[in-house]
C-alpha positions as CSV (number, residue, x, y, z in Angstrom):
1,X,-46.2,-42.1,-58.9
2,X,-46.0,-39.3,-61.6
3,X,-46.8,-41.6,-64.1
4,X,-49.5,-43.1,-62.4
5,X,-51.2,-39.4,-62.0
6,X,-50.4,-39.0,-65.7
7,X,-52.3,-42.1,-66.4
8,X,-55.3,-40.5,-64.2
9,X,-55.4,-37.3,-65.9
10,X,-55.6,-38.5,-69.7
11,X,-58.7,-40.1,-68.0
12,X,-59.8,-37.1,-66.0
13,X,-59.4,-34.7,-69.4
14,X,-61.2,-37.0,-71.6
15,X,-64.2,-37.7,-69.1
16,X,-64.2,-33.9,-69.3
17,X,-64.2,-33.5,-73.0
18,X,-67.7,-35.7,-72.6
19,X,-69.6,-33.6,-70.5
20,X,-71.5,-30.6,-70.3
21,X,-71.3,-27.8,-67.9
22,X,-74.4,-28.6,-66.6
23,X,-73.2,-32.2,-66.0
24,X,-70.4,-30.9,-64.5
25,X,-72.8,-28.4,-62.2
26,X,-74.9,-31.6,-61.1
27,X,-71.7,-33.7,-60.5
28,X,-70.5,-30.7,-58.1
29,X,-74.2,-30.2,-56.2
30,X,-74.0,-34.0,-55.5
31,X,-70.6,-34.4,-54.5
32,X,-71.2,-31.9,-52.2
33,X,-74.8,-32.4,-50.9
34,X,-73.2,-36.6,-50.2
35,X,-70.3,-35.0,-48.1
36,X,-72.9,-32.9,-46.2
37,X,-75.3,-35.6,-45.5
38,X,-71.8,-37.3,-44.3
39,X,-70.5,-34.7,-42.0
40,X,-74.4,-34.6,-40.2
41,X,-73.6,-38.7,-39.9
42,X,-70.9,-38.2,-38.0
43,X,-71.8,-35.2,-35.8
44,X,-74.7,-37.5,-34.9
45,X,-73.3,-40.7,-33.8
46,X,-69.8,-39.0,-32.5
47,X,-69.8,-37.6,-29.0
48,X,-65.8,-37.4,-29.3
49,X,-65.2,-36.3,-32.7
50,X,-67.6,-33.7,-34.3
51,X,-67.1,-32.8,-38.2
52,X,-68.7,-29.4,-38.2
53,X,-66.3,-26.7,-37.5
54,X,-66.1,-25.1,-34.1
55,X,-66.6,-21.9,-35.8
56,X,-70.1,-22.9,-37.2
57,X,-71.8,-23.2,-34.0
58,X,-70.3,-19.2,-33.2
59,X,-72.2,-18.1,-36.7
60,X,-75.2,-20.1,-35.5
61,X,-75.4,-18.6,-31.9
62,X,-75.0,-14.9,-33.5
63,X,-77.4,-15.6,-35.7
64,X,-80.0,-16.4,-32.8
65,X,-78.9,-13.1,-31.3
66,X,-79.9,-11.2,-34.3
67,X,-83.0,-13.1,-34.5
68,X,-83.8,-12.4,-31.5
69,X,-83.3,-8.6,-31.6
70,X,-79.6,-8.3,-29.9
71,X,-76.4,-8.1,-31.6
72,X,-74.8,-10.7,-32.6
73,X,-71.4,-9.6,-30.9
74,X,-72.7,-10.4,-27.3
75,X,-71.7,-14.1,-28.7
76,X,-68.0,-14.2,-27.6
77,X,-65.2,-14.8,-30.2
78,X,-67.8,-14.0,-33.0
79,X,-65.5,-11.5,-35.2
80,X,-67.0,-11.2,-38.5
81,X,-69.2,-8.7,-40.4
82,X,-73.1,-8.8,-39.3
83,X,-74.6,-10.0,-42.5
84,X,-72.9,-13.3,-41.4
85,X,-75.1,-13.5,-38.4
86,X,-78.5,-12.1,-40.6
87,X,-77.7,-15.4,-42.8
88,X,-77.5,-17.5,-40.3
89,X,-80.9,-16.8,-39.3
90,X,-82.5,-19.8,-41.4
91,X,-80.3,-21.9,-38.8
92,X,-83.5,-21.5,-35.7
93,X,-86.0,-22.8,-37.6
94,X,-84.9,-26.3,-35.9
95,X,-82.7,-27.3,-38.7
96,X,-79.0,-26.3,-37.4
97,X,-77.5,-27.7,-40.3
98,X,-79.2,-24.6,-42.9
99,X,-76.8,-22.4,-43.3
100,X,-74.0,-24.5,-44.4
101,X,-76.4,-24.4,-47.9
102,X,-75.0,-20.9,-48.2
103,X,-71.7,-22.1,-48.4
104,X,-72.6,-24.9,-50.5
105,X,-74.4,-23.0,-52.9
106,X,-71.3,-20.3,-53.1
107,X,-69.2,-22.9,-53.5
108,X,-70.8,-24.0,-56.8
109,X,-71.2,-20.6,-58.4
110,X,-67.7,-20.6,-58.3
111,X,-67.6,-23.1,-61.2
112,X,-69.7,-20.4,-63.2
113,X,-67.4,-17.7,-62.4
114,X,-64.1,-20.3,-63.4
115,X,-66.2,-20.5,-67.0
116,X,-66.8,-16.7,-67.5
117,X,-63.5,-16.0,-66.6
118,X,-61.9,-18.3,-68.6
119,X,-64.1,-17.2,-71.8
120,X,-62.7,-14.1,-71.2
121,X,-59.3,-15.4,-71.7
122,X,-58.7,-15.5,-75.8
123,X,-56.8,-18.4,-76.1
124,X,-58.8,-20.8,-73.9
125,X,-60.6,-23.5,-75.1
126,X,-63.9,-25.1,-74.4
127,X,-62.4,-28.5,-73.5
128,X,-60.1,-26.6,-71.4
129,X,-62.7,-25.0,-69.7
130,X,-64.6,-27.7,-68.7
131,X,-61.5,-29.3,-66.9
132,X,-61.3,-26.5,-64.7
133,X,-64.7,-26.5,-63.8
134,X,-64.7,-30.5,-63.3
135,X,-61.6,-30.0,-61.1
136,X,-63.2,-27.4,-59.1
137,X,-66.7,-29.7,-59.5
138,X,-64.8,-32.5,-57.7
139,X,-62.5,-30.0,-55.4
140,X,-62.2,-32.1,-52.1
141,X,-60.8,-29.1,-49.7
142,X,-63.6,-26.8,-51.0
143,X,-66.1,-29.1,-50.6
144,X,-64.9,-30.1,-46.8
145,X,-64.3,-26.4,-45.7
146,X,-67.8,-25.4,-46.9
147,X,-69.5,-28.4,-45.2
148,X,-68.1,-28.3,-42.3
149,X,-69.4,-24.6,-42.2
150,X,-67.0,-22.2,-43.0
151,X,-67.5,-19.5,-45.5
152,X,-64.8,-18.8,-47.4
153,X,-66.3,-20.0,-50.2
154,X,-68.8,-17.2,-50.1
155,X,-65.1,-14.3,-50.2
156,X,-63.8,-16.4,-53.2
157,X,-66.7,-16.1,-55.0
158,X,-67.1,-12.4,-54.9
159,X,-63.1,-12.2,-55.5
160,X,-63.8,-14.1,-58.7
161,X,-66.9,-12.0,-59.7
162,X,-64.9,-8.6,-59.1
163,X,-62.4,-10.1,-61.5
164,X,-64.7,-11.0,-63.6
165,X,-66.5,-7.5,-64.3
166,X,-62.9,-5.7,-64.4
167,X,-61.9,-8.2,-67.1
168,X,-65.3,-7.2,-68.8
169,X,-64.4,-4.2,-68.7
170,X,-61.1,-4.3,-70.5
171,X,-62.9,-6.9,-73.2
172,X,-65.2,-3.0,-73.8
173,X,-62.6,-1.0,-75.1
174,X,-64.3,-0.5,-78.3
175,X,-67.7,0.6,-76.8
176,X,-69.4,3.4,-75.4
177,X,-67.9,5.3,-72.4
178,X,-71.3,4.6,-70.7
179,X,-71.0,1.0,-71.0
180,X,-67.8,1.1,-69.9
181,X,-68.4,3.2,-66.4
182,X,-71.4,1.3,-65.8
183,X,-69.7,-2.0,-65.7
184,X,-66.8,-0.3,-63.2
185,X,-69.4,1.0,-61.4
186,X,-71.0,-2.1,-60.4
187,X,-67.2,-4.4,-60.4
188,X,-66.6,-1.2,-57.3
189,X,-69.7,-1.9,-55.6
190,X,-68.9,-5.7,-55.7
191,X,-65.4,-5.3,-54.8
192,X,-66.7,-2.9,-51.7
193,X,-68.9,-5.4,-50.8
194,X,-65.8,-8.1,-50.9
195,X,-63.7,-6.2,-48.7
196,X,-67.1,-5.3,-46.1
197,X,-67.3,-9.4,-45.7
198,X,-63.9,-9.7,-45.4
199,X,-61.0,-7.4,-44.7
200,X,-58.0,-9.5,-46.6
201,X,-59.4,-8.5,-50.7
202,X,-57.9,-4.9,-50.1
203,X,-54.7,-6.2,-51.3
204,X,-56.5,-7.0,-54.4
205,X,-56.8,-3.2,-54.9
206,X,-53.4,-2.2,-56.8
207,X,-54.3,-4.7,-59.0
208,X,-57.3,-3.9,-60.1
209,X,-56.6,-0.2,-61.0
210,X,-53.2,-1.2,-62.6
211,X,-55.3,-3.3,-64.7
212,X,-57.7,-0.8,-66.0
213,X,-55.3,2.3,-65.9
214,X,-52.8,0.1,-68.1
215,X,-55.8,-0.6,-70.4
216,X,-56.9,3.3,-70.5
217,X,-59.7,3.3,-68.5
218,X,-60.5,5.9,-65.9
219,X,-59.5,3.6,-62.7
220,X,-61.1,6.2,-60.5
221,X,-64.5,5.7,-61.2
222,X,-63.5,2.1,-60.0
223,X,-62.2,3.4,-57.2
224,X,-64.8,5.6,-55.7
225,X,-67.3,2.9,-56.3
226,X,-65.4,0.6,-54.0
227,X,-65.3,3.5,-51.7
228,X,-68.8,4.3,-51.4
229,X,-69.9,0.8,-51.5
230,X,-67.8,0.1,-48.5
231,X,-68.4,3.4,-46.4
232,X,-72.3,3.0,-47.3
233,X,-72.0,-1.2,-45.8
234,X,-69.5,0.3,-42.8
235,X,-72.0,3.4,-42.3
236,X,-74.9,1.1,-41.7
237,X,-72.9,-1.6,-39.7
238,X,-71.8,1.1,-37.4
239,X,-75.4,2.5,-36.8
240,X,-76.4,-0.8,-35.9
241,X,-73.8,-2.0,-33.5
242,X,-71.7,0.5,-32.6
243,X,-67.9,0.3,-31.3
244,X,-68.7,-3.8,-31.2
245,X,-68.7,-3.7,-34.4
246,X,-65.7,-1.5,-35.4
247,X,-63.8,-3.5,-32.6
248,X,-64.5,-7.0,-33.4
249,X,-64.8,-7.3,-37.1
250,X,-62.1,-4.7,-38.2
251,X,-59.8,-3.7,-35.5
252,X,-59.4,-7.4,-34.3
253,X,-58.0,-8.4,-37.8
254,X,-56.0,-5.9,-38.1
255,X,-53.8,-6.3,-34.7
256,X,-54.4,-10.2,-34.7
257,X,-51.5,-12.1,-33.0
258,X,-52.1,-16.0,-32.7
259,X,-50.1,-17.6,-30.0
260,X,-51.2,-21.0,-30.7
261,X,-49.6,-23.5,-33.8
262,X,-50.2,-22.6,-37.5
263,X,-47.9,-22.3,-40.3
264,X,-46.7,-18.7,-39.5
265,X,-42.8,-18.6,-38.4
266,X,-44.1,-15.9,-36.2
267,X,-46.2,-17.8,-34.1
268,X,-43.5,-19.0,-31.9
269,X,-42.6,-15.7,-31.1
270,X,-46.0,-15.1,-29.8
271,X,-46.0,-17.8,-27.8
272,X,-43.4,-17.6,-26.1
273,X,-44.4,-13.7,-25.4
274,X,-48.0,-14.5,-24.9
275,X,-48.7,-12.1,-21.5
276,X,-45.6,-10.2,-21.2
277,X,-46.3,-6.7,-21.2
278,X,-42.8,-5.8,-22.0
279,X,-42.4,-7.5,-25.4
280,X,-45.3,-5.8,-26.6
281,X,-42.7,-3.2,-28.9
282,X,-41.1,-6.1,-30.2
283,X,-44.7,-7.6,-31.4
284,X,-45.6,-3.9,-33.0
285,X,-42.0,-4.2,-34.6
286,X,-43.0,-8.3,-35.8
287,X,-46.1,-7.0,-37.1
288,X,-44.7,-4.3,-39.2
289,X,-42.2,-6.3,-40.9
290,X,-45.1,-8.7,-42.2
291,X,-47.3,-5.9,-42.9
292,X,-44.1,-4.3,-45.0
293,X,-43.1,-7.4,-46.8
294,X,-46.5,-8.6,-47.7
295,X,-47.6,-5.2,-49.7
296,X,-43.6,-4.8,-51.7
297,X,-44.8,-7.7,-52.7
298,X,-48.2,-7.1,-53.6
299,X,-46.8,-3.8,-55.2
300,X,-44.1,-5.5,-57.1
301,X,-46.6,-8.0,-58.8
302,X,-49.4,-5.5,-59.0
303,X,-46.3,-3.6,-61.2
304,X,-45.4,-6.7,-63.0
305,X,-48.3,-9.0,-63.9
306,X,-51.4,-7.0,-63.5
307,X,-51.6,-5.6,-67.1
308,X,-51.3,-8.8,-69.0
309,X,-52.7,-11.6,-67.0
310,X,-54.9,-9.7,-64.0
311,X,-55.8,-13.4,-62.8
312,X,-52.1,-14.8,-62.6
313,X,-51.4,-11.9,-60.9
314,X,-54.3,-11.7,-57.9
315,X,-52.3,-15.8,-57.9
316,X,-49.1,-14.4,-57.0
317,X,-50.7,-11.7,-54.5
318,X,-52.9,-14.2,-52.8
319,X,-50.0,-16.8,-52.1
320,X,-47.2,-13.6,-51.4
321,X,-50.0,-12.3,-48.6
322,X,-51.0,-15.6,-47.1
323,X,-47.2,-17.2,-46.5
324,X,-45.5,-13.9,-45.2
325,X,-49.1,-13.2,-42.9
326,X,-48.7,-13.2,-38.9
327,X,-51.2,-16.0,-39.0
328,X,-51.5,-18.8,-41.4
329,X,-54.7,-21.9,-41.0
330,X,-55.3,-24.4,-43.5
331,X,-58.3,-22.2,-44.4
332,X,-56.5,-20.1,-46.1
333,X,-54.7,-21.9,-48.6
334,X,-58.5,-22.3,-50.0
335,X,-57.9,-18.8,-51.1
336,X,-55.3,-19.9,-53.1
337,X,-56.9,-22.5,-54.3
338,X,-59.6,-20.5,-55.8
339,X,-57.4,-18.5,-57.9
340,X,-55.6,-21.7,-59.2
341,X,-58.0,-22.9,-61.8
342,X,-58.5,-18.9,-63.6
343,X,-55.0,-18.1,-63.1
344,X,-53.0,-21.0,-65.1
345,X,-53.7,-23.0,-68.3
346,X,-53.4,-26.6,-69.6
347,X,-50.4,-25.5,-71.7
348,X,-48.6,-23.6,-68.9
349,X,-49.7,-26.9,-66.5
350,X,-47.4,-28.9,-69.0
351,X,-44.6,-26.2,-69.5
352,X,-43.9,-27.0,-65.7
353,X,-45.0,-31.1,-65.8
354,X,-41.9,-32.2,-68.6
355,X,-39.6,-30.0,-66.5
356,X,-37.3,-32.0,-63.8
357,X,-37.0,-29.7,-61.6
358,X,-41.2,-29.3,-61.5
359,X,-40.7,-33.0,-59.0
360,X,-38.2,-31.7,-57.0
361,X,-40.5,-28.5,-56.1
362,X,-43.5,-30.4,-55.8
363,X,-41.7,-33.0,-53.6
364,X,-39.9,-30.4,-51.5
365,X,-43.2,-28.5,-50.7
366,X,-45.4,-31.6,-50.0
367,X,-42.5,-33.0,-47.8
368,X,-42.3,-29.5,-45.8
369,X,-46.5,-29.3,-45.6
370,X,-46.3,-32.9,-44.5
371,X,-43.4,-32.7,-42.1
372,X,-45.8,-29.8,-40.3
373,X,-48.3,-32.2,-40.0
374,X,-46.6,-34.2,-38.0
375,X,-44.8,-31.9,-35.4
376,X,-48.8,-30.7,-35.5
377,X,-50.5,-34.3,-34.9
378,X,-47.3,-35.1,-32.3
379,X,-48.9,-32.2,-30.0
380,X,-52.2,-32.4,-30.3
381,X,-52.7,-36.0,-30.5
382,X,-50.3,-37.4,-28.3
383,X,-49.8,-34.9,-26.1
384,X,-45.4,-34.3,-27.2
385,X,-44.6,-30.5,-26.3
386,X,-42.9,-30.5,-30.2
387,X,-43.7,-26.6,-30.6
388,X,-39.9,-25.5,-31.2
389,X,-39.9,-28.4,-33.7
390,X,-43.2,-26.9,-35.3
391,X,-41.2,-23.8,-35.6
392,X,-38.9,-25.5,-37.3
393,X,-41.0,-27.1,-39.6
394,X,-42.7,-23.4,-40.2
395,X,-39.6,-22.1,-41.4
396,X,-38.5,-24.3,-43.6
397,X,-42.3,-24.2,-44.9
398,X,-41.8,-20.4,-45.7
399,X,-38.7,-21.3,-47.6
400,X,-39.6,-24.0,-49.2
401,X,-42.4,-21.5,-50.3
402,X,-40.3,-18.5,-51.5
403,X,-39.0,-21.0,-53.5
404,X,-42.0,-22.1,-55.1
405,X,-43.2,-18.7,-55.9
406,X,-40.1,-17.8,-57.3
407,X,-40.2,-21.0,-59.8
408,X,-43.8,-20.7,-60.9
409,X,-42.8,-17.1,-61.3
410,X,-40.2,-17.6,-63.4
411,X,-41.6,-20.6,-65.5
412,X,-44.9,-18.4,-66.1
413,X,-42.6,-15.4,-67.8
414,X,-41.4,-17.8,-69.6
415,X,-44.2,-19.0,-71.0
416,X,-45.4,-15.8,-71.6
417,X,-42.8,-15.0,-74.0
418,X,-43.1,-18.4,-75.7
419,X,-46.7,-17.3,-76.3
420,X,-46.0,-14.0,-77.7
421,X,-43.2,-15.7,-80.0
422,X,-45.9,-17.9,-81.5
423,X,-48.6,-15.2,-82.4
């Protein structure tokens, strides 16, 4: 198998090497564009099986709200920021299927932000660039999740552009102080922006001002940016809708407990609480031990990595926050996913494939994902009450993932000093 996929990516990186990024750009728009014309096949002739996500049709029926001069929180279970609503808007001109072109067309931006950032990086090549951009061009899970009508690609995006105008600014050290603040300013109102949309990019924060206080810039500046780009979005939300808003789009992600199935080790817990008023302490007490472990870590890395590879470092952040959350859907490992391609290089990508033990952490993680799976499909396809064995499976999945973090970890220091050897 190994040498099969080795086989495949000599291919993939040569096919690369060949093509332009504009190629690459029109490779990504048609991959996608085929997919969506797929997914409308299918939600037409299927009366059983639907491909667009469940939560598409919630954005949809807030966007008719707003369009029709209510709020879009009288639509039940809709729990996201208004401007979500305002674009879906273009979805009641008879065409249901528009806004998932938001998505879409976030979705391929990100391949220009995967370029700038990686020009930013010294030692990157152009060939090298252009495989990340192809990978990401060709990215199967991105390209499902935004088609079906989710929009996380829309958050991953402005993550990527935040760390792209924080890494500008550390490429301005040798300019004026007025380039400098400008470009802060605007990476703050970005960022603000980012955390407005959605919540989860405020653990992004450490980072960011480690980076540019290490690099001796006035991190404050940053700072209030982000503030006043946040309070001035939250100011204006609030005005508009009130409590609904504060209560559904903050507050509700904040104290979010999920009773059903996911990849949490908590959820169990939850379940088997779900209604009891008396276990509601012991849920506070759950909740606190996430929140605790999820931001030493986020400290810890913020401390270690931030100053000398900011990408590699949001990487760590990102996986740290989403394994040890309350609450863990596929969705989120997109979030992941999008750091992946800024975050590592082709040289540290072969540091870990001639190591041995590289298999035996790949293999162990794909066997726990896939073991998930099937306590998963065992329930909800055939109908096997397998939750304790789910639990289970999300244990050893959270293992299994400590572990991995603690490899790549590990094997990235040491290619960082392998680097620094050879300059």
């Amino acid at each position: 198998m190994f040498l099969y996929l080795e086989k495949l990516s000599d291919h993939f990186i040569t096919f690369a090497r060949n093509t332009s990024l504009s190629t690459i750009l029109a490779i990504g728009t048609v991959f996608r564009f085929s997919v969506l014309i797929i997914g409308l096949v299918l939600d037409h002739v299927s009366n059983q099986w639907h491909y667009t996500d469940i939560d598409y049709s919630i954005y949809s029926d807030a966007g008719l709200l707003a369009w029709e001069g209510f709020s879009p929180y009288e639509r039940p279970t809709f729990r996201y920021p208004p401007v979500l609503a305002w674009l879906m808007i273009i979805n009641q001109q008879n065409f249901s299927w528009l806004g998932k072109l938001w998505f879409i067309f976030f979705d391929i931006l990100i391949i220009f932000e995967i370029w700038f950032i990686k020009s930013l990086i010294s030692h990157t090549a152009v060939e090298e660039k252009k495989q990340w951009c192809l990978l990401w061009a060709l990215n199967p899970f991105s390209t499902y999740i935004a088609t079906r009508g989710s929009f996380d690609s829309i958050s991953n995006y402005m993550i990527l552009l935040t760390t792209r105008i924080v890494m500008q600014t550390g490429s301005l050290k040798y300019y004026q102080s007025s380039s400098k603040r400008r470009t802060m300013i605007v990476g703050g109102l970005v960022f603000g922006l980012t955390i407005y949309f959605r919540i989860y990019p405020v653990i992004y924060t450490p980072a960011f001002i480690t980076y540019l206080h290490n690099n001796g810039f006035d991190s404050s500046v940053f700072f209030h940016s982000t503030m006043c780009s946040l309070l001035l979005l939250f100011t204006l939300s609030y005005s508009l809708y009130g409590h609904d808003y504060l209560k559904h789009s903050i507050i509700y992600h904040i104290i979010r407990m999920d009773h059903r199935h996911n990849f949490s080790t908590y959820f169990y817990y939850f379940y088997l609480s779900y209604g009891q008023e008396h276990t509601t302490l012991v849920s506070h007490i759950i909740s606190l031990m996430s929140s605790v472990l999820q931001f030493s870590s986020i400290a810890l890395s913020s401390i270690r990595y931030a100053s000398s590879n900011l990408p590699f470092c949001l990487f760590v952040q990102t996986l740290c926050f989403v394994i040890l959350n309350k609450v863990i859907t596929g969705q989120y490992f997109l979030w992941i996913l999008a750091l992946v391609a800024v975050a590592w290089d082709t040289k540290l990508i072969r540091r870990f494939s001639y190591l041995h033990m590289t298999k035996w952490v790949c293999g162990l993680w794909l066997s726990s994902f896939f073991f998930w799976l099937f306590c998963a499909f065992e329930m909800e396809m055939r109908g096997q009450n397998t939750l304790f064995t789910i639990w289970i499976a999300s244990t050893i999945f959270l293992c299994i993932n400590i572990l991995t973090i603690t490899y790549i970890c590990d094997i990235f220091e040491s290619h960082c000093i392998e680097m620094k050897e050879t300059i």
